[in-house]
PQR file with spaces between the fields and no chain letter, atoms N, CA, C, O and H, PARSE charges and radii, in Angstrom:
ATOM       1  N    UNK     1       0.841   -1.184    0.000 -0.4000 1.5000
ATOM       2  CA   UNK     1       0.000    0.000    0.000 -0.0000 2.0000
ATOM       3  C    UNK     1       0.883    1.242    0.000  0.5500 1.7000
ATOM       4  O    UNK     1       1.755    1.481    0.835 -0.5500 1.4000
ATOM       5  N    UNK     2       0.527    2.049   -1.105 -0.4000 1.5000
ATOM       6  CA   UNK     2       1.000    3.316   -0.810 -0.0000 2.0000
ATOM       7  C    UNK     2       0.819    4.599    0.227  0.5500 1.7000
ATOM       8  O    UNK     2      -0.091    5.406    0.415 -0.5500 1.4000
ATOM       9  H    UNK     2      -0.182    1.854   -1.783  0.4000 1.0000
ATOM      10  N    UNK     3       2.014    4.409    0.755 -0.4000 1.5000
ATOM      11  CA   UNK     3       1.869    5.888    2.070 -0.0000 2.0000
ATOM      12  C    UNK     3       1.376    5.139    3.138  0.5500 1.7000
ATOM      13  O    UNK     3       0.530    5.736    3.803 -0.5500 1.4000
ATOM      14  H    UNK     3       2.753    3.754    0.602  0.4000 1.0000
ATOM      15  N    UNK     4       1.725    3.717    3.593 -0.4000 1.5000
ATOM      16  CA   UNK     4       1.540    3.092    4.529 -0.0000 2.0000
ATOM      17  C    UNK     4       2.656    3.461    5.500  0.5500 1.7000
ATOM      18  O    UNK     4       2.644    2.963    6.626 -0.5500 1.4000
ATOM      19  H    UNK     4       2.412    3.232    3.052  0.4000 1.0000
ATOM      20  N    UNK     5       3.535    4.229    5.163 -0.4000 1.5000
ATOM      21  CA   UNK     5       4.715    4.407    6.308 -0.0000 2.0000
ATOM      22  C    UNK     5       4.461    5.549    6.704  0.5500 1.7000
ATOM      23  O    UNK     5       4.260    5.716    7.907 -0.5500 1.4000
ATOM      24  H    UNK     5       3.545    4.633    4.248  0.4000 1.0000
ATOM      25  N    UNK     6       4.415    6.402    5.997 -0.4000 1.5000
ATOM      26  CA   UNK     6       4.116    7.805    6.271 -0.0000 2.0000
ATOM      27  C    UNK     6       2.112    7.689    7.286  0.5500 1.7000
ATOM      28  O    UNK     6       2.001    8.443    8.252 -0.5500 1.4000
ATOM      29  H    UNK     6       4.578    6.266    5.020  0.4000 1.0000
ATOM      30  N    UNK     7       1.085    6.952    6.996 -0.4000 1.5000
ATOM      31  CA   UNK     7       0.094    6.944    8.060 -0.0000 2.0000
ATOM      32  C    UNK     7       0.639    6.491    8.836  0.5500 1.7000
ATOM      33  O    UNK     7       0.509    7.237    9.806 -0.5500 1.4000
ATOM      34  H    UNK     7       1.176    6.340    6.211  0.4000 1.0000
ATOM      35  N    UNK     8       1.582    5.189    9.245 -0.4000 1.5000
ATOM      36  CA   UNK     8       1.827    5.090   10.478 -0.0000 2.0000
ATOM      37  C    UNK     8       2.772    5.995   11.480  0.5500 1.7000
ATOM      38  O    UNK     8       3.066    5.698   12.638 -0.5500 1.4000
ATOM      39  H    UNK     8       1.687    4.583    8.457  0.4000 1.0000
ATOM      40  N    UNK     9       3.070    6.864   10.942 -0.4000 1.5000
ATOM      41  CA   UNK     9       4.262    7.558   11.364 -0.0000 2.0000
ATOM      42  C    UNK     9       3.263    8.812   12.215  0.5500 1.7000
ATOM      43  O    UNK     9       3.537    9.259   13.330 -0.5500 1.4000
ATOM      44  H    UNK     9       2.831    7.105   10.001  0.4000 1.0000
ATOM      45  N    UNK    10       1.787    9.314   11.167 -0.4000 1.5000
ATOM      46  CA   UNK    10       1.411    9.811   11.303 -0.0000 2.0000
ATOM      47  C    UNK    10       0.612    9.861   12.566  0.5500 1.7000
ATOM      48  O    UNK    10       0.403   10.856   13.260 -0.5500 1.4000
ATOM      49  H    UNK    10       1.565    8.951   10.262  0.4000 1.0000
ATOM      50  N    UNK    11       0.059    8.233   12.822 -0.4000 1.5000
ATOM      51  CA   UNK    11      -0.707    7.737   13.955 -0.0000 2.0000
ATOM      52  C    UNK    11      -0.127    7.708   14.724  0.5500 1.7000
ATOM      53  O    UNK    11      -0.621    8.261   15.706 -0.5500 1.4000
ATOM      54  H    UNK    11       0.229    7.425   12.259  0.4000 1.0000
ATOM      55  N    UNK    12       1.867    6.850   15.024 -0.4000 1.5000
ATOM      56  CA   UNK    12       2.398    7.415   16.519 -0.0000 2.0000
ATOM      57  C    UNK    12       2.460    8.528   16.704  0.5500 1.7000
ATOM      58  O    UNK    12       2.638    8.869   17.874 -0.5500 1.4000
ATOM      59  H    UNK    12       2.269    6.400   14.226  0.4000 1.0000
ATOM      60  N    UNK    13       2.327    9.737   15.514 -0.4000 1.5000
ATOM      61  CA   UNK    13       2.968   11.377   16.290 -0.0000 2.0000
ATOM      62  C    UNK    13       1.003   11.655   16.467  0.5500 1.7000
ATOM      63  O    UNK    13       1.169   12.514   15.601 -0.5500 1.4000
ATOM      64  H    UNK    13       2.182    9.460   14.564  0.4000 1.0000
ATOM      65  N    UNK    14       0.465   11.673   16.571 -0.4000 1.5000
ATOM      66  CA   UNK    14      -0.908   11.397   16.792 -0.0000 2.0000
ATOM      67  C    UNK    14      -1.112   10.824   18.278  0.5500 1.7000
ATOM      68  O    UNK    14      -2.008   11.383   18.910 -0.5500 1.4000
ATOM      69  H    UNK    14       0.331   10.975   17.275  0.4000 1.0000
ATOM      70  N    UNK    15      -0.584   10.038   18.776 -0.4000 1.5000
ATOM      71  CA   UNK    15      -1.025    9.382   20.042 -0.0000 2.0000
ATOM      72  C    UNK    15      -0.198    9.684   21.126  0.5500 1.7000
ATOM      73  O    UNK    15      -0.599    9.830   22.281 -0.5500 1.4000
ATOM      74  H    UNK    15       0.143    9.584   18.263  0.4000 1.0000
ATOM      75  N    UNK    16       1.424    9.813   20.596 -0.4000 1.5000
ATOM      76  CA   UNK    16       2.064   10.474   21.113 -0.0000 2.0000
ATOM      77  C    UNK    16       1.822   12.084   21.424  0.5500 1.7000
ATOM      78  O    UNK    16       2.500   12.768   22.190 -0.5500 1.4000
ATOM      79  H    UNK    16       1.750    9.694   19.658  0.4000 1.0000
ATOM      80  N    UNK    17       1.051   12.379   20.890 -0.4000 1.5000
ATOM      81  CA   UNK    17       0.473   14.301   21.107 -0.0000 2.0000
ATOM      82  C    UNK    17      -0.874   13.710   22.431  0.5500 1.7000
ATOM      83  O    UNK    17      -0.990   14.134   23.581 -0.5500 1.4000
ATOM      84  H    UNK    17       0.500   11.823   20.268  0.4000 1.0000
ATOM      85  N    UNK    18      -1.569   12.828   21.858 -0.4000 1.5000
ATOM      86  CA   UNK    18      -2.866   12.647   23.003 -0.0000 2.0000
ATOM      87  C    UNK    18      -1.799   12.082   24.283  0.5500 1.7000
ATOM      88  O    UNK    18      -1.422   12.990   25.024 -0.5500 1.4000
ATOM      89  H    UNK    18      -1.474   12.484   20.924  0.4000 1.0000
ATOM      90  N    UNK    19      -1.395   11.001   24.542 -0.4000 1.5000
ATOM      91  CA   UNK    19      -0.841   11.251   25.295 -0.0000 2.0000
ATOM      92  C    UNK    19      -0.158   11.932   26.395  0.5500 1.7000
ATOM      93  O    UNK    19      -0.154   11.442   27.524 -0.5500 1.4000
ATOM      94  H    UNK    19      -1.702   10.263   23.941  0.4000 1.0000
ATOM      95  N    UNK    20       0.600   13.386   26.032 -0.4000 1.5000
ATOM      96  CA   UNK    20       1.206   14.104   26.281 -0.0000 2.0000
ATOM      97  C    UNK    20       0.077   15.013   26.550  0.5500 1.7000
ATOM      98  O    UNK    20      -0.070   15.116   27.768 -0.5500 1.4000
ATOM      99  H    UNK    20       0.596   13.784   25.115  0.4000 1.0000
ATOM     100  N    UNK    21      -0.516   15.497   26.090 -0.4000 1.5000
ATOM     101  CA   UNK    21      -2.047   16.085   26.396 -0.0000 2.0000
ATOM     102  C    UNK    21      -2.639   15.493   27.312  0.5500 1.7000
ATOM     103  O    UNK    21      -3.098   16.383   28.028 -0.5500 1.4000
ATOM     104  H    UNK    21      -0.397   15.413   25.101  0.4000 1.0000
ATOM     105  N    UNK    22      -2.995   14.187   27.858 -0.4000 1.5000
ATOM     106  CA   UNK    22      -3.540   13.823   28.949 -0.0000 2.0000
ATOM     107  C    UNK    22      -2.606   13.886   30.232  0.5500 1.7000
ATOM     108  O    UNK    22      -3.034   13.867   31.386 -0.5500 1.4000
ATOM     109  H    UNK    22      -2.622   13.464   27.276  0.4000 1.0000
ATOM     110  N    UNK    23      -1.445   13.953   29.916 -0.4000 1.5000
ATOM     111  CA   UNK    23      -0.169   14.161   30.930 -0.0000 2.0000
ATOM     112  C    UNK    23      -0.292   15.045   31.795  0.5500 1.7000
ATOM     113  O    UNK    23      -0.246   15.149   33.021 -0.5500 1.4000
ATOM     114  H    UNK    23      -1.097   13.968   28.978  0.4000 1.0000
ATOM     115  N    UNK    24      -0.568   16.065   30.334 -0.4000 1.5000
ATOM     116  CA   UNK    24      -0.071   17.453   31.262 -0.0000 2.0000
ATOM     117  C    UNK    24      -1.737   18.032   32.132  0.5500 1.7000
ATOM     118  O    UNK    24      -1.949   18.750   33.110 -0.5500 1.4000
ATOM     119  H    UNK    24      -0.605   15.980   29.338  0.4000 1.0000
ATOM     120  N    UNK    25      -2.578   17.334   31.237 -0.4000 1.5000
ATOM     121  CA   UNK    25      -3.958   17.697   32.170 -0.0000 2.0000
ATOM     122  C    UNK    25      -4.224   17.097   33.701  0.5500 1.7000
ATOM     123  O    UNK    25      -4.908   17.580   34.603 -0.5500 1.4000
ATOM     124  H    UNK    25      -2.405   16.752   30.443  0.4000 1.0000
ATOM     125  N    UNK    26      -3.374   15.775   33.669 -0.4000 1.5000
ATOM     126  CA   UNK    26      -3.923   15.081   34.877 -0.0000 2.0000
ATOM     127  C    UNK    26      -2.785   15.691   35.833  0.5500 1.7000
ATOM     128  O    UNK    26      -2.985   15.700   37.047 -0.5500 1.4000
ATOM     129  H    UNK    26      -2.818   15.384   32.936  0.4000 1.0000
ATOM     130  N    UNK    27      -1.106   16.409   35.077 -0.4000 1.5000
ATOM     131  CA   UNK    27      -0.626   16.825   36.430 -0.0000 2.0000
ATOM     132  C    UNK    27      -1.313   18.343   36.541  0.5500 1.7000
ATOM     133  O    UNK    27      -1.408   18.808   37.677 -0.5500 1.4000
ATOM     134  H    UNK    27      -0.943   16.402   34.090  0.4000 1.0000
ATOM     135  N    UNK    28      -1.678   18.944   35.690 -0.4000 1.5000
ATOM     136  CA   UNK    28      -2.643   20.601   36.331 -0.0000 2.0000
ATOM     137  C    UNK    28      -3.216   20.343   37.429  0.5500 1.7000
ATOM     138  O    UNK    28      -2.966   20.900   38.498 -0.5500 1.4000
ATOM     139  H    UNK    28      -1.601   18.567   34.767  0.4000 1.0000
ATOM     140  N    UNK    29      -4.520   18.953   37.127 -0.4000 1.5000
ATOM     141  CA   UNK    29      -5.567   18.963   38.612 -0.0000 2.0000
ATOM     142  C    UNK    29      -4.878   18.198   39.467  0.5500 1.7000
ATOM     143  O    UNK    29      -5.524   18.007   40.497 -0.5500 1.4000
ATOM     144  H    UNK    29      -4.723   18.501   36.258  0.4000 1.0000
ATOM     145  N    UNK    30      -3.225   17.389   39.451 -0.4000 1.5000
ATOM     146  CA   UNK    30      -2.662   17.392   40.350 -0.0000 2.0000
ATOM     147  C    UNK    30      -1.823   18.319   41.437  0.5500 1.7000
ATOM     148  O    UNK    30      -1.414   18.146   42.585 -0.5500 1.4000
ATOM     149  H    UNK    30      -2.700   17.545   38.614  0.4000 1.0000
ATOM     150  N    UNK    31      -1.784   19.348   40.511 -0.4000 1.5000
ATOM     151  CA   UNK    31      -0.707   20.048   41.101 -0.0000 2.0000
ATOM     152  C    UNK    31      -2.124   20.937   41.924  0.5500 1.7000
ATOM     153  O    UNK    31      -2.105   21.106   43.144 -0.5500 1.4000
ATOM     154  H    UNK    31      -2.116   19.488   39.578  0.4000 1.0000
ATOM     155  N    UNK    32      -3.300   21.445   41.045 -0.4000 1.5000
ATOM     156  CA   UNK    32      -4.397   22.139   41.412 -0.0000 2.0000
ATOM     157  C    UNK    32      -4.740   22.019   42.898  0.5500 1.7000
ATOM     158  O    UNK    32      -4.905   22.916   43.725 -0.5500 1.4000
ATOM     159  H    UNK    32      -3.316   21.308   40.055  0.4000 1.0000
ATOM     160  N    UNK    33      -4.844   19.960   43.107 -0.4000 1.5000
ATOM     161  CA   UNK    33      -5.372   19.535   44.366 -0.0000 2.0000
ATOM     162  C    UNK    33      -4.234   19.675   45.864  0.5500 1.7000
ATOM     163  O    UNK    33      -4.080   19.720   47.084 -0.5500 1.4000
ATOM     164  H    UNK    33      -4.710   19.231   42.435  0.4000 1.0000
ATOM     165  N    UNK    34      -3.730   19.688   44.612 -0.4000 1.5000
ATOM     166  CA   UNK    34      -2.149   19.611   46.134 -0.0000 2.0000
ATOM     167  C    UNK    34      -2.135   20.882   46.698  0.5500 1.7000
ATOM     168  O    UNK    34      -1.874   20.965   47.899 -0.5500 1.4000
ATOM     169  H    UNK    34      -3.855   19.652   43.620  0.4000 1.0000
ATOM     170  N    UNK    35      -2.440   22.205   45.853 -0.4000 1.5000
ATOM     171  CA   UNK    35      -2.204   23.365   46.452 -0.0000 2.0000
ATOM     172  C    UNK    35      -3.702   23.687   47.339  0.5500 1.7000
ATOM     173  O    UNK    35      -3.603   24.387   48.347 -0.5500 1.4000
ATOM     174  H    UNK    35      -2.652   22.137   44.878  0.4000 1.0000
ATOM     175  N    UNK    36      -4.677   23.310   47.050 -0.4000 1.5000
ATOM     176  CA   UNK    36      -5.713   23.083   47.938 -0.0000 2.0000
ATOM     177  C    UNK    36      -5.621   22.767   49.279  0.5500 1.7000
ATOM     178  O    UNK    36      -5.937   23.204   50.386 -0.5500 1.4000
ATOM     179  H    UNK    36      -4.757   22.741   46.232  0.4000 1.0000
ATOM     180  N    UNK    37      -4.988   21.711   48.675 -0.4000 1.5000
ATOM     181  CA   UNK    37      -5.097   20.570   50.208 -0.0000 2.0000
ATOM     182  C    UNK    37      -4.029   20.963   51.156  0.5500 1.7000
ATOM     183  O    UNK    37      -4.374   20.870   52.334 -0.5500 1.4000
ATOM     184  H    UNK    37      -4.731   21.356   47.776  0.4000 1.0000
ATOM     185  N    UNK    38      -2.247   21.576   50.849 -0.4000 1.5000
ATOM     186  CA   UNK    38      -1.682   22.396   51.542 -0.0000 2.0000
ATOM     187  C    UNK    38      -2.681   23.691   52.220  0.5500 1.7000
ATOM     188  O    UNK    38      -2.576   23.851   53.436 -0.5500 1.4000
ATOM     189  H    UNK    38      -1.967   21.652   49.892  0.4000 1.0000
ATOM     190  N    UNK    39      -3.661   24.630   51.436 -0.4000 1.5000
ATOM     191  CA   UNK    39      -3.630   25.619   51.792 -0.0000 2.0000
ATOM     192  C    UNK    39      -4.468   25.013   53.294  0.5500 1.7000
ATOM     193  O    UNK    39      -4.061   25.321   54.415 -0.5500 1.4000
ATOM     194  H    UNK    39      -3.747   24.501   50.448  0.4000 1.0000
ATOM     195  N    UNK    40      -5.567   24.200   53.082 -0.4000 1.5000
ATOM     196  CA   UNK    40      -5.915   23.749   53.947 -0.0000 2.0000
ATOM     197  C    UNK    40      -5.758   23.454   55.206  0.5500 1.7000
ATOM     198  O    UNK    40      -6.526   23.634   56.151 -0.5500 1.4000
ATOM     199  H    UNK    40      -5.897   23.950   52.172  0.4000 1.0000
ATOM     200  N    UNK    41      -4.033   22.685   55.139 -0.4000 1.5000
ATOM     201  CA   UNK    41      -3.332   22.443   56.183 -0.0000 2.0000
ATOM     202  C    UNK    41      -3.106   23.241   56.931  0.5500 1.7000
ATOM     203  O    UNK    41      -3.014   23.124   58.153 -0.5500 1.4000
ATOM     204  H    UNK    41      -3.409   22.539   54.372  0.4000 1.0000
ATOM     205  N    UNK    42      -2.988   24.161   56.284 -0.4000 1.5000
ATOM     206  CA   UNK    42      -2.128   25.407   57.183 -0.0000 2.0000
ATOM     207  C    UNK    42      -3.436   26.345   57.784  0.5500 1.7000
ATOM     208  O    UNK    42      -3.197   27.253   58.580 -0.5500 1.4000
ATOM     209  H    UNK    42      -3.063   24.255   55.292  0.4000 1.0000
ATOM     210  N    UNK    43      -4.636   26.091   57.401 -0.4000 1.5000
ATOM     211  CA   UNK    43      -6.025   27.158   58.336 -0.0000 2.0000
ATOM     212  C    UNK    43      -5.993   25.918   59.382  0.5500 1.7000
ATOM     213  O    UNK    43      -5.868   26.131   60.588 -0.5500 1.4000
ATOM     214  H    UNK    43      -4.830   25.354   56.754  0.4000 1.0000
ATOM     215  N    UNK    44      -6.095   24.810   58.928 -0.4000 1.5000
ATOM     216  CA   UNK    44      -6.522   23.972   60.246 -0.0000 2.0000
ATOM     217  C    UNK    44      -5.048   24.362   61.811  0.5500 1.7000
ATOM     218  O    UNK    44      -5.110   24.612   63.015 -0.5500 1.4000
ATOM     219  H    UNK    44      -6.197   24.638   57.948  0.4000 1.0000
ATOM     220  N    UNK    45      -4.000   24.201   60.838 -0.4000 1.5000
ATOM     221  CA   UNK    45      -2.450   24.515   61.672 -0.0000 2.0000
ATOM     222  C    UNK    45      -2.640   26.017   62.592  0.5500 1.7000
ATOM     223  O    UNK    45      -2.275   26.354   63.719 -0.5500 1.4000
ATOM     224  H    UNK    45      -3.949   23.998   59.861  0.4000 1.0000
ATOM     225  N    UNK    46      -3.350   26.659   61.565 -0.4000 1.5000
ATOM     226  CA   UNK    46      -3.078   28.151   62.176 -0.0000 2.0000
ATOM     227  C    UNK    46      -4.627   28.137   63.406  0.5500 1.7000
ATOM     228  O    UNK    46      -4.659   28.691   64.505 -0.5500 1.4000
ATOM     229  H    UNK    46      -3.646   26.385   60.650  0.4000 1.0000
ATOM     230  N    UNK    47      -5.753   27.325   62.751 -0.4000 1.5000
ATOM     231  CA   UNK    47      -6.543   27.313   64.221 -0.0000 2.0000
ATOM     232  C    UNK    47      -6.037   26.773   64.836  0.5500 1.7000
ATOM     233  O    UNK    47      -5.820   27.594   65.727 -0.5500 1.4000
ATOM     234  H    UNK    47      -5.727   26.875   61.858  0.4000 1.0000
ATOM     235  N    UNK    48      -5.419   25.548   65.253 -0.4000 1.5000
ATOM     236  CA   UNK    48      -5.304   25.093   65.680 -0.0000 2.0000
ATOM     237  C    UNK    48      -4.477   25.560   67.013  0.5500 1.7000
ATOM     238  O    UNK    48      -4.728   25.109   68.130 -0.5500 1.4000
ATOM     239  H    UNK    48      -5.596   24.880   64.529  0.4000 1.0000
ATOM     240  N    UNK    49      -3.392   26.587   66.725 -0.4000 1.5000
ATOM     241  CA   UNK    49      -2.381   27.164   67.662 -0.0000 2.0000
ATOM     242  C    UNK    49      -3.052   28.523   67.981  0.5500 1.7000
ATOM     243  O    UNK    49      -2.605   29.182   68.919 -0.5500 1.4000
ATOM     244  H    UNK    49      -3.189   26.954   65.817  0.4000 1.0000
ATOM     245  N    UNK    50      -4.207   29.028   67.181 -0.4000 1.5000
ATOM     246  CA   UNK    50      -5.284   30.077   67.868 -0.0000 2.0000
ATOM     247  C    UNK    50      -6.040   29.674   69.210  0.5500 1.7000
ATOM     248  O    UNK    50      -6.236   30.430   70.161 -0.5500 1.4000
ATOM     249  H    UNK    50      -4.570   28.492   66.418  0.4000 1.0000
ATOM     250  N    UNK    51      -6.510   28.058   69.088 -0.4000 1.5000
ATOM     251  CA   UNK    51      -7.112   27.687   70.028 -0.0000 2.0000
ATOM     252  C    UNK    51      -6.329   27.525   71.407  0.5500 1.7000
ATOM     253  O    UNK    51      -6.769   27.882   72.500 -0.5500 1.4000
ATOM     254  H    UNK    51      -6.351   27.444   68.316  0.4000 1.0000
ATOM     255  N    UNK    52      -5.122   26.939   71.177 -0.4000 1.5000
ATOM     256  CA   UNK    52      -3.781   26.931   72.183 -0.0000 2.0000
ATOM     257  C    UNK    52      -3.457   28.026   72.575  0.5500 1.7000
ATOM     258  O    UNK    52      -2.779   27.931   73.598 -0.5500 1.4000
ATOM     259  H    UNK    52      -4.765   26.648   70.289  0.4000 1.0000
ATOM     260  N    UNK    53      -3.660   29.325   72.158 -0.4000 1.5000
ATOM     261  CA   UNK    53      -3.477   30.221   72.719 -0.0000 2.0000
ATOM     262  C    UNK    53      -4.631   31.025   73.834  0.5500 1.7000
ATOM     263  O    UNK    53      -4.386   31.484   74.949 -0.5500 1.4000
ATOM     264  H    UNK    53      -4.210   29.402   71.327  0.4000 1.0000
ATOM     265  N    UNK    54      -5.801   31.005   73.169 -0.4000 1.5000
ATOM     266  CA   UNK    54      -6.869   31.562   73.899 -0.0000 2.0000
ATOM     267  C    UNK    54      -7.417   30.816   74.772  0.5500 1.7000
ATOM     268  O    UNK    54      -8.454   31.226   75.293 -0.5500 1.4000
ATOM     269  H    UNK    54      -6.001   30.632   72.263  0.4000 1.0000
ATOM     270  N    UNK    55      -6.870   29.530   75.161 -0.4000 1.5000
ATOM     271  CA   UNK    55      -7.446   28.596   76.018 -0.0000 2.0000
ATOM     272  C    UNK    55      -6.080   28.034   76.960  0.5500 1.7000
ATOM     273  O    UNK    55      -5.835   26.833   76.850 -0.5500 1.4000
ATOM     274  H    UNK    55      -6.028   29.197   74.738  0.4000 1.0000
ATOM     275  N    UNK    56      -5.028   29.008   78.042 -0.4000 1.5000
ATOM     276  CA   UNK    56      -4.402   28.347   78.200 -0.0000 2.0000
ATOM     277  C    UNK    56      -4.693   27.920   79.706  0.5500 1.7000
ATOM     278  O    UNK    56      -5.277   28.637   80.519 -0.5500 1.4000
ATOM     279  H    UNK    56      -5.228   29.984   78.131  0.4000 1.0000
ATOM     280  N    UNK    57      -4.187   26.612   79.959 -0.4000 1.5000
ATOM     281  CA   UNK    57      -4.690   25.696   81.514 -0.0000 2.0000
ATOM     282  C    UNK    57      -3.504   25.589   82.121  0.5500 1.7000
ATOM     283  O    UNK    57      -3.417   25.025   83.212 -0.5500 1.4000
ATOM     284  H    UNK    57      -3.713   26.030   79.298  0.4000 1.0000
């Protein structure tokens, strides 16, 4: 078949692009959740040593 090398060439740089596209999407809402979930840490951290302060025994 003619131009059978050139479609396949075409289909790895094709999957290789989706690929790389799902990469970089799943580390965004990774990196997204991580900065969440730090900021988080640190209101619970910072009540937490609010409460230690206004309550001392």
């Amino acid at each position: 078949m003619p131009g059978a090398e050139r479609a396949e060439i075409y289909f790895i740089a094709a999957m290789m692009g989706l690929i790389l596209i799902l990469c970089v999407v799943a580390c965004y809402f990774f990196f997204k959740t991580y900065r969440k979930e730090m900021r988080e840490k640190e209101e619970r951290l910072a009540q937490k040593r609010a409460e230690k302060v206004e309550v001392p025994e």
